[in-house]
C-alpha positions in Angstrom: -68.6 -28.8 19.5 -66.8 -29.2 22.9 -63.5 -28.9 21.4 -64.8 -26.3 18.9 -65.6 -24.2 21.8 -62.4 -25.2 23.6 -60.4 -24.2 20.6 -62.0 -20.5 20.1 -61.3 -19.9 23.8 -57.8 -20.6 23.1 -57.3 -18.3 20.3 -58.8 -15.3 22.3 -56.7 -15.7 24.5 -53.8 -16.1 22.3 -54.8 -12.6 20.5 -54.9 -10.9 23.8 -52.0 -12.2 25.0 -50.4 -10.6 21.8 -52.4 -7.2 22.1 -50.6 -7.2 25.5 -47.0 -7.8 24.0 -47.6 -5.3 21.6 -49.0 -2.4 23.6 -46.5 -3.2 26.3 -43.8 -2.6 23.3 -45.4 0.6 21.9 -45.2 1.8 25.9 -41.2 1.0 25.9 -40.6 2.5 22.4 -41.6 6.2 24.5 -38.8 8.0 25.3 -39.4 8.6 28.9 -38.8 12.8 29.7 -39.0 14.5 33.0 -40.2 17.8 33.5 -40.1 19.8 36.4 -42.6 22.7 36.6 -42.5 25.9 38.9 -45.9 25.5 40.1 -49.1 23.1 39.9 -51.5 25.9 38.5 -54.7 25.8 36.1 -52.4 28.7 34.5 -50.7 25.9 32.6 -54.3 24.6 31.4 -52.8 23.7 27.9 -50.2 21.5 29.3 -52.3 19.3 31.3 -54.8 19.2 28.4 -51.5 17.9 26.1 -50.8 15.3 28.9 -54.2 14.3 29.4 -55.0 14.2 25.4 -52.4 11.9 25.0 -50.3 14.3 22.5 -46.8 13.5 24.2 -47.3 9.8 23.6 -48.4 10.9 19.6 -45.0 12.2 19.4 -43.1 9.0 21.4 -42.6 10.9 24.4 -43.3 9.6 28.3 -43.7 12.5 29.8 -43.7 12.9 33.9 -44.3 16.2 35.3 -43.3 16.7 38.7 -43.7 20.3 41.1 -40.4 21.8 41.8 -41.7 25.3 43.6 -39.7 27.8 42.7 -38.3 28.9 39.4 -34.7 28.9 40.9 -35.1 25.4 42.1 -36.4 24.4 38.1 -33.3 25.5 36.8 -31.0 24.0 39.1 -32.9 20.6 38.8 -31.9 21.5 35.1 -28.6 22.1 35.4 -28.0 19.1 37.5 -29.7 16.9 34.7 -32.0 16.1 37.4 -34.7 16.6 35.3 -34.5 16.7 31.1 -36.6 20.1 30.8 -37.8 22.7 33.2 -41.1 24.9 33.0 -40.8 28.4 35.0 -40.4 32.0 33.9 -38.4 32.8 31.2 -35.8 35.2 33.8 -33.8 31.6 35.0 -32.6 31.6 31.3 -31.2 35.3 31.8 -29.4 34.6 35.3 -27.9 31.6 34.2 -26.4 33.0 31.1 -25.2 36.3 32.9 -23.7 34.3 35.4 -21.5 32.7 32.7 -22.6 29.2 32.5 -21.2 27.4 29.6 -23.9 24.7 28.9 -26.8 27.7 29.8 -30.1 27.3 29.7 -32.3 28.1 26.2 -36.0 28.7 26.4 -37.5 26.7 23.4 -41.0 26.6 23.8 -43.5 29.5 25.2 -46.7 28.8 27.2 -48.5 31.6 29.1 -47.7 35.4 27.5 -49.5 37.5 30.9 -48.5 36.9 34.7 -51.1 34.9 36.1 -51.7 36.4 39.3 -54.7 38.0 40.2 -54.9 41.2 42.8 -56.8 40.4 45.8 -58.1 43.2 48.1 -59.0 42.8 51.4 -62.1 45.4 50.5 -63.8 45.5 47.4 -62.7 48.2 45.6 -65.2 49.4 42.3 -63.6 50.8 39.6 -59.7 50.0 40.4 -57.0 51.4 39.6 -53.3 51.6 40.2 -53.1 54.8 42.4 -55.3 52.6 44.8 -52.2 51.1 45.7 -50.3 53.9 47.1 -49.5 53.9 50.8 -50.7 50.1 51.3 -49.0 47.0 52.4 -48.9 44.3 49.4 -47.8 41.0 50.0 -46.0 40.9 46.2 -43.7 37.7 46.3 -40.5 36.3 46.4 -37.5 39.2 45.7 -36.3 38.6 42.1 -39.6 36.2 40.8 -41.6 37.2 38.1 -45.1 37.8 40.1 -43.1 40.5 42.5 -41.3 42.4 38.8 -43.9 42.6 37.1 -46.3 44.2 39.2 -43.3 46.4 40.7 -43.3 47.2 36.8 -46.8 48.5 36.9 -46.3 50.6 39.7 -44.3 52.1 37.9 -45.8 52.4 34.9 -48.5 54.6 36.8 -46.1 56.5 38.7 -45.9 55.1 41.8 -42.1 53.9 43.1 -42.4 50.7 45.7 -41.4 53.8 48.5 -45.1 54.8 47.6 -45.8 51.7 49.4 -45.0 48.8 51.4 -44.4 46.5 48.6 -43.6 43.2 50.6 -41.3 40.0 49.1 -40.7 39.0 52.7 -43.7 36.2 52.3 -42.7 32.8 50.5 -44.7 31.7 47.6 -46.6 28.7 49.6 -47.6 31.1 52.9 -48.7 34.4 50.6 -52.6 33.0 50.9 -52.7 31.6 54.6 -50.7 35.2 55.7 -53.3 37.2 54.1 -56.3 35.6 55.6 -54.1 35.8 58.9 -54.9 39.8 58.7 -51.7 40.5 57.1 -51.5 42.5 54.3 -54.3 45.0 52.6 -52.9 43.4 48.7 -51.6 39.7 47.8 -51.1 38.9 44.4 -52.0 34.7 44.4 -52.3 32.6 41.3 -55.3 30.7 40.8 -57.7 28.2 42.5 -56.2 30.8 45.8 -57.5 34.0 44.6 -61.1 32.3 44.3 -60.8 30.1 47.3 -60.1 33.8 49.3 -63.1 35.0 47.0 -65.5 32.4 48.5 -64.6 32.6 52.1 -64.7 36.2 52.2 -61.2 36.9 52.6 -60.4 39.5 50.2 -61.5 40.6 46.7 -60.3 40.2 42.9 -59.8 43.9 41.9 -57.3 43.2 39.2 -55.0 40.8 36.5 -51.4 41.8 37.0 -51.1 40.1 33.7 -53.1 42.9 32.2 -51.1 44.8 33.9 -47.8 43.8 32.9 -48.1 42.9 29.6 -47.0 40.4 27.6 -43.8 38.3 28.1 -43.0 34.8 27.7 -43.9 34.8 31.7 -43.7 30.8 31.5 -41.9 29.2 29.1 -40.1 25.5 28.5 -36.3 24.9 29.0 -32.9 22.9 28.8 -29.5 22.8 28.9 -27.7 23.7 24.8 -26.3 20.6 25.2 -29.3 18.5 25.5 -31.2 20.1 22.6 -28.5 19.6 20.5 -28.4 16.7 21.7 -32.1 15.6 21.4 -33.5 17.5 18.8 -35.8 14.6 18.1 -37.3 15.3 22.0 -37.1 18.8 21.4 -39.7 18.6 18.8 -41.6 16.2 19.7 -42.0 18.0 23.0 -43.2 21.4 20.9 -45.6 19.8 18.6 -47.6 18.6 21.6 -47.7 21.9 23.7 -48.9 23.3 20.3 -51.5 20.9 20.0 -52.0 21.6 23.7 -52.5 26.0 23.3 -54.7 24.9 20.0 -57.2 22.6 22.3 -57.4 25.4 24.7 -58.0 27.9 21.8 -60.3 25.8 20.1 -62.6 24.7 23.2 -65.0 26.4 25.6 -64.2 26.3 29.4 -66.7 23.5 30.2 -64.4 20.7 27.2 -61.7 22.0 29.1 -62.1 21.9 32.7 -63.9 18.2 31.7 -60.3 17.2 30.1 -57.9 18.1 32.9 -60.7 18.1 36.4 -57.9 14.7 36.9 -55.1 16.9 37.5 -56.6 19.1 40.4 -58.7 16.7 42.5 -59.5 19.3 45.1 -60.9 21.7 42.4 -64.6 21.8 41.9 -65.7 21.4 38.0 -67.9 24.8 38.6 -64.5 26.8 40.2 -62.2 24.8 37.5 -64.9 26.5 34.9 -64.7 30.1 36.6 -60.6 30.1 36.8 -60.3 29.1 32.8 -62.9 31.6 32.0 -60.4 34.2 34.0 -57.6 32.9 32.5 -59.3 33.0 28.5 -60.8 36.9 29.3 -57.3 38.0 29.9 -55.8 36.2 26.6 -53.2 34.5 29.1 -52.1 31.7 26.4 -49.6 32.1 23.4 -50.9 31.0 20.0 -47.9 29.9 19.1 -45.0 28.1 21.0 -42.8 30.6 19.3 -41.3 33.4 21.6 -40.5 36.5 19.5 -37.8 39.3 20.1 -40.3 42.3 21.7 -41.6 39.7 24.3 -38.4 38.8 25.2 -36.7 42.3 25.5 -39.7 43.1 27.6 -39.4 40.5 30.3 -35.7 41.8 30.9 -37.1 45.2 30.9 -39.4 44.2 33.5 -36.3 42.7 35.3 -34.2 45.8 34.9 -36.9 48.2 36.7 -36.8 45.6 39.4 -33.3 46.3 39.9 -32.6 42.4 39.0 -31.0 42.8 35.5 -27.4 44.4 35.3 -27.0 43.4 31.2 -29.6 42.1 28.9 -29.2 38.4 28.0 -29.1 37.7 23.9 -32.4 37.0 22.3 -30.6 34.8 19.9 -28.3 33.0 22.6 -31.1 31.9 24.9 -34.6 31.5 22.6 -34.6 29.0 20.2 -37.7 28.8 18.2 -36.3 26.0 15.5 -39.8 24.1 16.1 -41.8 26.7 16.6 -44.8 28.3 14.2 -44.1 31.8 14.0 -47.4 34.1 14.4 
């Protein structure tokens, strides 16, 4: 009985020493990808929820996301091959092809189709509108970014010219919230968990989406060099197939299954306030369907760009989108 007993223990251990070998295999068969993203936001819900869901791995990718603020700084972290693909606006695709680079960047993969910043007023305002704006200081964002353009775009759009105001891209991305609860400012457009945070300690009130506002444009969308998605089209796909899965979990679940599967990824969140921010970002429709960018969004992001003063020519739909793996709608 003894060696019976002996024997059994021996052969658990045996299987679980080659559970190990095998799981540790599976693990080296990924093909490890590095993504650097423009910002760590709960706008990106679905990606998180692809990361957290395990639906890189289901397509034999090891993905690590890593924060590289600032869209310029994804695509040159691009460009360097410092990273494999980069996650910002669509607009880095459009400088870096206007400015003649031969291995440009290509936008494969769409995300979010609205800006997701969020007007904050430093007095509740009922009933907002546009013309609310004129004559006050707004702390807009960075000269040239996609927060800054598009709500210079609406401005416009209800015929007001930044002159009407003191439309302000003096303020880096990271100081916009701490400048405004300085006294600065009457407007700050600030991406979520900010807006709320400024909400809660009675800073300033959410009057308005500038996605809404906007429109909608590939505002963040998933890039690399033509040469490494010729080069990889097995990544390339892979990649795709789980952000789809990723925009169809968000789709497909209520705020409460979502904020459960990515609460990991924003520690200093609060499960109630992660539940508030994805209800704001499902009542303006801020995700694509689809990862497939089509023509009008794109045109419309460059239009955005040219009213901003920041687009000379218009980049080719066909040059820098490439929706091979894509679903159309």
């Amino acid at each position: 009985m003894k060696k019976f007993i002996v024997g059994f223990f021996i052969l658990i251990i045996a299987i679980l020493v080659v559970l190990g070998i095998i799981l540790k295999n599976k693990d080296n068969d990924l093909k490890k990808i590095t993504v650097a993203e423009v910002a760590h936001s709960i706008f990106y819900a679905p990606q998180y929820a692809a990361h957290a869901l395990g639906y890189f791995e289901d397509e034999g990718l090891d993905v690590e996301i890593i924060l590289t603020a600032g869209a310029d700084k994804v695509s040159s972290a691009v460009l360097s091959g410092d990273v494999n693909i980069g996650f910002s606006g669509s607009e880095v695709t459009v400088y870096v092809y206007n400015q003649g680079e031969e291995d440009y960047l290509v936008t494969f993969a769409g995300l979010t189709k609205k800006d997701g910043s969020f007007l904050v007023a430093r007095e509740e305002i009922k009933d907002f509108e546009v013309e609310d704006l004129k004559g006050k200081h707004i702390i807009a964002g960075r000269q040239g970014g996609m927060p800054a353009m598009t709500l210079e775009w609406a401005l416009n759009q209800n015929s007001l010219k930044t002159d009407d105001v003191n439309f302000d891209t003096s303020i880096a991305f990271s100081a916009m919230s701490g400048t405004f609860i300085g006294g600065y400012g009457d407007f700050v457009s600030l991406f979520e968990p900010q807006a709320l945070q400024l909400e809660q300690q009675g800073y300033g009130h959410v009057v308005a989406s500038v996605g809404e506002l906007g429109g909608t444009v590939p505002y963040t969308a998933y890039h690399a060099k033509k040469s490494y998605i010729e080069e990889n089209p097995d990544v390339i796909e892979g990649f795709t197939k789980a952000i789809q899965k990723g925009l169809d979990f968000v789709h497909n679940n209520d705020s409460e299954t979502i904020a459960e599967t990515i609460i990991d990824y924003f520690p200093d969140t609060s499960m109630n306030d992660l539940v508030t921010i994805i209800d704001r970002y499902k009542d303006i429709d801020s995700w694509y369907d689809t990862t497939y960018i089509n023509e009008e969004d794109f045109n419309h992001i460059q239009t955005i760009m040219e009213n901003a003063g920041e687009l000379d020519k218009k980049a080719p739909y066909d040059k820098i989108v490439d929706n091979t793996y894509s679903k159309n709608e």
